[in-house]
C-alpha positions in Angstrom: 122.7 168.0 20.8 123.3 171.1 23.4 121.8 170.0 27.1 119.9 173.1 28.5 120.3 170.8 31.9 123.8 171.4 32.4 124.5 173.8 35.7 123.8 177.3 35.0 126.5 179.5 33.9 128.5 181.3 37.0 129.4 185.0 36.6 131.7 186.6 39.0 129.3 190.2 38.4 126.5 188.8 38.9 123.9 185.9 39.6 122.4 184.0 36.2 118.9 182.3 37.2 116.4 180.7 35.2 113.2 182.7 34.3 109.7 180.7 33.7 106.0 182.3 33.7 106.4 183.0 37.2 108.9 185.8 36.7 106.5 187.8 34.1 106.6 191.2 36.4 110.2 191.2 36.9 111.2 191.0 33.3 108.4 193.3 32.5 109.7 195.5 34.8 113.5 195.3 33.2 111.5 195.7 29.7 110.5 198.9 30.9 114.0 200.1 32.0 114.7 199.2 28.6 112.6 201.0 26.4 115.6 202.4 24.8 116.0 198.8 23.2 112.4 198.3 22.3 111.8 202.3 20.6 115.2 201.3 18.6 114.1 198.0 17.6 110.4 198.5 16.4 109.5 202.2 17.0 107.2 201.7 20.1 108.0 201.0 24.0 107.3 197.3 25.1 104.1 196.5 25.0 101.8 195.1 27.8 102.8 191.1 27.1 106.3 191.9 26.4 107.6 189.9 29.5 105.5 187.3 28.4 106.0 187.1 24.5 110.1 186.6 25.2 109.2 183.9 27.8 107.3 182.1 25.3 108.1 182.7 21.9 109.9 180.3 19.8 111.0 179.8 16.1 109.1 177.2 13.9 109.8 173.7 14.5 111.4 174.1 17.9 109.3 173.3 21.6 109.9 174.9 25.0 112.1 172.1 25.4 114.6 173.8 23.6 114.3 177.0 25.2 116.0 178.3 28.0 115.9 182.5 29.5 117.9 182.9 32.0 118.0 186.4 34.0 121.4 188.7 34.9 120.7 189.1 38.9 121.9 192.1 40.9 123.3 191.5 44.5 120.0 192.9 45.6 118.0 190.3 43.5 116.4 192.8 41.3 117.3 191.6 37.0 119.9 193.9 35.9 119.7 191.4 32.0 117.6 188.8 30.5 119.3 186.5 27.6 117.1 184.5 25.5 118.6 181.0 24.4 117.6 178.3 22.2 119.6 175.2 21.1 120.1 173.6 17.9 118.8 176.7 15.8 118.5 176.7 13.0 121.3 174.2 13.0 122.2 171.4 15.7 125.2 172.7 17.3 124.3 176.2 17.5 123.0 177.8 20.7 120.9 180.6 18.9 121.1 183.8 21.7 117.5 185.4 20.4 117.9 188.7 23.2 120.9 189.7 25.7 119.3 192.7 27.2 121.2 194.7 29.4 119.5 197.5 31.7 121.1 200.8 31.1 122.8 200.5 34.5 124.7 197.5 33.1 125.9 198.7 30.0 129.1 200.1 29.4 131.1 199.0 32.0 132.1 195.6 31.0 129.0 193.7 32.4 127.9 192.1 28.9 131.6 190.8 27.6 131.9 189.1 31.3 128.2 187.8 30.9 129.0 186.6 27.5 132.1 185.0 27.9 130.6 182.9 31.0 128.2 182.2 28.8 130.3 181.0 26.1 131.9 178.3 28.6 128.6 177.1 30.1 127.9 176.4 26.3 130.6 174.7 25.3 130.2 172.3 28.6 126.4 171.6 27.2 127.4 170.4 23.7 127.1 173.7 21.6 130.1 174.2 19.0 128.7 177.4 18.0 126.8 180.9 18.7 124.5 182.3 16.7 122.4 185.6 16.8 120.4 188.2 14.8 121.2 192.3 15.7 119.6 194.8 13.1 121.9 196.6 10.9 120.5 199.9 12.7 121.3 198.7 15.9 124.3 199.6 15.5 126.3 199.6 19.6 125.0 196.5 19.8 126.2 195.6 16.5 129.8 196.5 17.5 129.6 194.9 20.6 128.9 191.4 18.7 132.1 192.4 16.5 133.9 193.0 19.5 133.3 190.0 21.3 134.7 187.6 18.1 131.0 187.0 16.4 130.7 187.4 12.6 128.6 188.1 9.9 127.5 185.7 8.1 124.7 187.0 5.8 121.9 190.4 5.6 118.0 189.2 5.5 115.9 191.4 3.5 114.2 194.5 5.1 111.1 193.6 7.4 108.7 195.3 9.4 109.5 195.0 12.9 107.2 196.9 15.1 106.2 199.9 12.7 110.2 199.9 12.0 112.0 198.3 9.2 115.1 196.8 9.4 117.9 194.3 7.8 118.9 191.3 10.5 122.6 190.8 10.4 123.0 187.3 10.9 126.2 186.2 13.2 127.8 183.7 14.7 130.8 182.6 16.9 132.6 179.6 17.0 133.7 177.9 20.7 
């Protein structure tokens, strides 16, 4: 079983807090930076009860016990990332990452691989022997930066409707 109590994760870029309810107009805020993300993903721009939605939202059979979003801090205390977690999904073991969400001032310049490897520690420390995640085939940047950081495919879903888009879910993992 993966303990979401350990100690946060450290990241010598930046500060990685914990988000609850609270923090609704700061991630909606960093939503909104990222409507890049969102038009790729499912055709639209976030909606109204974005922020909320990845707060809250689990996958069946799991509780917010077994959830845990942390944010990507700036110096200045404004959320450069948001990463989604939840443990022992679908498997025990496996620290399922359901978003890492960069803001466009983030990307490309090394922010997500530090973020990720910190991350990858942290879990190891709380029990998880694995990573797991789902990118869409057409997603394809953030595809490669899975690759790139060690993750692998382990299967295609069939074509869904996300948003008014459709799209195959790569499904990855790492191993610690």
């Amino acid at each position: 079983m993966i303990n979401l109590n350990n100690p946060l994760p450290t990241c010598a870029a930046r500060r990685i807090v914990p988000l609850t309810i609270e923090d609704s107009q700061r991630l909606k805020v960093l939503l909104e930076l990222c409507s890049d993300f969102s038009m790729l993903i499912n055709g639209s721009p976030p909606g109204e009860r974005g922020a909320e939605e990845l707060l809250m939202d689990l996958p069946p059979g799991k509780s917010m016990d077994d959830k845990l979003v942390l944010g990507i801090e700036t110096n200045g205390g404004e959320l450069a990332g948001v990463i989604d977690l939840v443990k022992d999904y679908p498997e025990a073991g496996k620290l399922f990452i359901g978003l890492m969400l960069l803001a466009p001032s983030a990307r490309g310049n090394g922010t997500g691989g530090v973020v990720l490897s910190d991350l990858e520690g942290w879990a190891r420390k709380a029990g998880a022997d694995k990573l797991g995640l789902g990118v869409l085939a057409h997603n394809l940047k953030g595809h490669h930066f899975w690759v790139q950081q060690g993750f692998q495919e382990l299967q295609r879903k069939p074509p869904r409707l996300f948003g008014c888009l459709e799209g195959v879910v790569i499904v990855m993992e790492k191993n610690l």
